[in-house]
C-alpha positions in Angstrom: 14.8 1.0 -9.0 17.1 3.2 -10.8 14.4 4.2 -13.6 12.3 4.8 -11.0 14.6 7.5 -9.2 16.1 8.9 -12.6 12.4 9.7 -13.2 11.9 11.0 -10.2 14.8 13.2 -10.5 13.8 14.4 -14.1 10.5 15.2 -12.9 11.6 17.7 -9.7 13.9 19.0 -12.5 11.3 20.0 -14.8 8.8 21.1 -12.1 11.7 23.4 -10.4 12.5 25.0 -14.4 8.4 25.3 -14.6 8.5 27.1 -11.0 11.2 29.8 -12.4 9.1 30.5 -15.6 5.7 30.9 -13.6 7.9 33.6 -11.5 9.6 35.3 -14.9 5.6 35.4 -16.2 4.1 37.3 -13.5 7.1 39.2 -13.1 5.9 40.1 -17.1 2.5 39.8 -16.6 3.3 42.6 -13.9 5.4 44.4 -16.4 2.9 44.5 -18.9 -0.4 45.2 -16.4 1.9 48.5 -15.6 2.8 49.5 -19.1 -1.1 48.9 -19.8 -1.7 51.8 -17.0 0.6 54.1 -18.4 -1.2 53.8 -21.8 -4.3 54.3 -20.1 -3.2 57.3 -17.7 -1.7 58.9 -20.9 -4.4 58.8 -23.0 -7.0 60.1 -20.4 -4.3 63.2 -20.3 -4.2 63.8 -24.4 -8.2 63.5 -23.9 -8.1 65.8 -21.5 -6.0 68.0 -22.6 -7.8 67.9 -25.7 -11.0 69.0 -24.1 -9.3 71.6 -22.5 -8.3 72.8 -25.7 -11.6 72.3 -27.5 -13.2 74.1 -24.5 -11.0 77.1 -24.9 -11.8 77.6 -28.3 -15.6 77.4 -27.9 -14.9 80.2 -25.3 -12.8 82.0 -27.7 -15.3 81.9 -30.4 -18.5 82.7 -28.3 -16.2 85.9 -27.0 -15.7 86.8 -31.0 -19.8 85.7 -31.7 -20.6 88.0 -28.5 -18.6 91.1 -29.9 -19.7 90.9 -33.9 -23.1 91.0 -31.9 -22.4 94.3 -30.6 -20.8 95.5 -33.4 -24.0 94.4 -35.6 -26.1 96.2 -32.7 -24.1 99.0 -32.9 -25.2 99.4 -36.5 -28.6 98.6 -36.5 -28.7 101.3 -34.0 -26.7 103.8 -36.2 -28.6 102.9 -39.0 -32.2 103.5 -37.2 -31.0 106.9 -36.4 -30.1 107.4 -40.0 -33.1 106.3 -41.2 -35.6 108.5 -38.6 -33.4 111.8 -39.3 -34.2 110.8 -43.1 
């Protein structure tokens, strides 16, 4: 009878120190779900914050491709006059 409720009594001890480490694992299961967001939220922000970037400079550049145009205009049409007073 006494084996019997020393087992008894070293199995509700083990399933009560099982119970606290389910609770300290979700607790870190939470932790880590979170920290998993926050790598997510800040990598959508470098992405888009590269894309801004990259966007800018494609503006840039077609600004600089739009005035060599007119500069290149500008010549052809000095250059036609040139070459009809000639």
């Amino acid at each position: 009878m006494k084996k019997i409720a020393v087992t008894v009594a070293v199995l509700a001890l083990g399933l009560a120190a099982c119970q606290a480490k389910t609770e300290e694992n979700a607790a870190g299961n939470e932790a880590n779900v979170e920290n998993a967001a926050n790598e997510d939220v800040n990598a959508a922000t470098t992405d888009a914050g590269n894309a801004a970037d990259n966007a800018l400079d494609a503006a840039g550049n077609a600004i600089d491709n739009a005035g060599a145009a007119v500069d290149n205009a500008a010549d052809a049409v000095s250059n036609a006059a040139s070459n009809a007073a000639n």
